[in-house]
N, C-alpha and C positions, 0 to 999 in steps of 0.2 A: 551591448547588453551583456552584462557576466553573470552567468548560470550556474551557481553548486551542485554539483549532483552527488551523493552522496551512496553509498551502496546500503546493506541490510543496517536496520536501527532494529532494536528490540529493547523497548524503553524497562526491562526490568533487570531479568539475570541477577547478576550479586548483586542488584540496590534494590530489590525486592521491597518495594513498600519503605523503603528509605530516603530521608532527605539528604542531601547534598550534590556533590557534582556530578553531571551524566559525561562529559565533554569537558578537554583542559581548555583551557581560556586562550592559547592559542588556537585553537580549532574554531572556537566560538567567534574570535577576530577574522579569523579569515572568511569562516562563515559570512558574516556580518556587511563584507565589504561586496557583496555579490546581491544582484538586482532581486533574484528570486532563488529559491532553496528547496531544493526536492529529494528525497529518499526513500527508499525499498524500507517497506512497514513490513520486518520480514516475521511477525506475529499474528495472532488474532487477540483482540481484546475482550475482558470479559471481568465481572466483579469478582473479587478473591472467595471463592467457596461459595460463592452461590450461583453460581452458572447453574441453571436445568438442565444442562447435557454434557457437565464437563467429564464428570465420572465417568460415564456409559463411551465418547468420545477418544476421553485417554485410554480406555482398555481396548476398543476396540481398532484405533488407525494401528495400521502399519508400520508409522515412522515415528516420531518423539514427536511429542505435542509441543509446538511453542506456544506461550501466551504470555501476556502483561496483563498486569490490572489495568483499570480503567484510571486510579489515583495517581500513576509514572506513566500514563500517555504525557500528561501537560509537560515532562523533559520533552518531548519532542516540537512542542512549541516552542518551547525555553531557545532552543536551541537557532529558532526562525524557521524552522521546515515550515512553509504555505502547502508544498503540494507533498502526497507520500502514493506511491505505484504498490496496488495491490496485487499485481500478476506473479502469483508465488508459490513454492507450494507448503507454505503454510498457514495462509489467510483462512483458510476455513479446517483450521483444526480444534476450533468449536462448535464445529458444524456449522450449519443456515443459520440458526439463533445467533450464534458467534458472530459470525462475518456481519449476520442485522446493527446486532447489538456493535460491533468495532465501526460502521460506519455510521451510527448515529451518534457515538460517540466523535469522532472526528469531525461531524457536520458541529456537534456543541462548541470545537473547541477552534473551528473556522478554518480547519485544514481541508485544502481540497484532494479528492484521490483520484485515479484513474486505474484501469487494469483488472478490474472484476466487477460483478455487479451482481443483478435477479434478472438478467437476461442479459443477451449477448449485445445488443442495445446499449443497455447501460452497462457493461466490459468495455466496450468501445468505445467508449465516451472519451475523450481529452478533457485534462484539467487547461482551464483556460485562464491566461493573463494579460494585461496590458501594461507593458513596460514601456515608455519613453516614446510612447504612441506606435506601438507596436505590438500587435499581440503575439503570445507565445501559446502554442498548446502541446501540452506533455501527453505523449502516448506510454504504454506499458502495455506487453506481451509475453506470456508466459514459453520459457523453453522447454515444453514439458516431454520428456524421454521417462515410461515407466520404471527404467532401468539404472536412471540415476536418478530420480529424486521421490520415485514412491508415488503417491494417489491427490492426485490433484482435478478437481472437477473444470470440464471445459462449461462456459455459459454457453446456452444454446437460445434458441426462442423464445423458450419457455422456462429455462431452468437457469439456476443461479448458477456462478462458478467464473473463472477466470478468463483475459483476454487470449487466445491462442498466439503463438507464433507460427505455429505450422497450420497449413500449408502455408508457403512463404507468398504462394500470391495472395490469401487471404490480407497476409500483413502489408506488404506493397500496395496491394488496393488501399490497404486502410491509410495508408501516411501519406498516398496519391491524393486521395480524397478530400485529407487536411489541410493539406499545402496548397488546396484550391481556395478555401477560406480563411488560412490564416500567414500571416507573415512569415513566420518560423516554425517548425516540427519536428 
């Protein structure tokens, strides 16, 4: 099984609502030749100027707000990402609405995620596949230090926010746990 993994995508930047290429066409070939394709969604999505909390969001984090429209997600289809890791710390720099709204966008467009969720529940969740009668499930953990990357919310029981990596037996249990029900992790 050959696996892409890809690091930070941010389907907008300078093609902001632009057609053409997101990726040279060698990227795209080599892509192509690999069973399943996974990449760090290192944005939150959200429709151009009508977000209900984009304004109030960008004045108020701490750190540069990334986002995409929701019209240049579909480059990252283009591209075959199936799965994208949301453990970042920019997934919810449109806030809860944001992060709602980015992942029901990626359910429309059949991208699976893993790495944050509306509870730590579904943070922990693996994106799961069956490759060549073998399943694979992609985990995602956030390295979250206040001091390098700014304000990133942990999910909890009850609250939305990102998969942790610390403590590290948290995340060992978690890939422990995996690896009891899935072929590869």
């Amino acid at each position: 099984i050959k696996i892409s993994i890809v690091g930070d995508v941010m389907p907008s930047g300078v093609l902001f609502g632009q057609e053409g290429l997101f990726v040279s066409d060698d990227v795209l070939s080599e892509l192509q030749e690999s069973d399943l394709r996974v990449a760090n969604l290192e944005c939150a999505i959200g429709p151009y100027c009508d977000h209900p909390h984009f304004d109030k969001v960008k004045m108020s984090n701490l750190m540069d707000t990334v986002w995409a429209i929701d019209e240049d997600l579909v480059r990252v289809k283009n591209m075959g990402i199936e799965a994208v890791c949301l453990a970042n710390n920019h997934i919810f720099d449109l806030d809860r609405e944001g992060f709602k709204y980015t992942i029901s966008e990626l359910d429309k467009i059949g991208i699976l995620y893993c790495g944050a969720g509306r509870n730590i529940d579904e943070a922990s969740k693996p994106a799961v596949f069956t490759i060549k009668g073998k399943t694979v499930a992609i985990l995602s953990f956030c390295d979250y230090r206040e001091e390098t990357v700014g304000y990133v919310p942990f999910a909890t029981e009850t609250e939305y926010g990102v998969n942790p990596l610390y403590p590290l037996e948290y995340s060992k249990s978690e890939i422990s746990k995996y690896k009891k029900l899935y072929d590869y992790v």
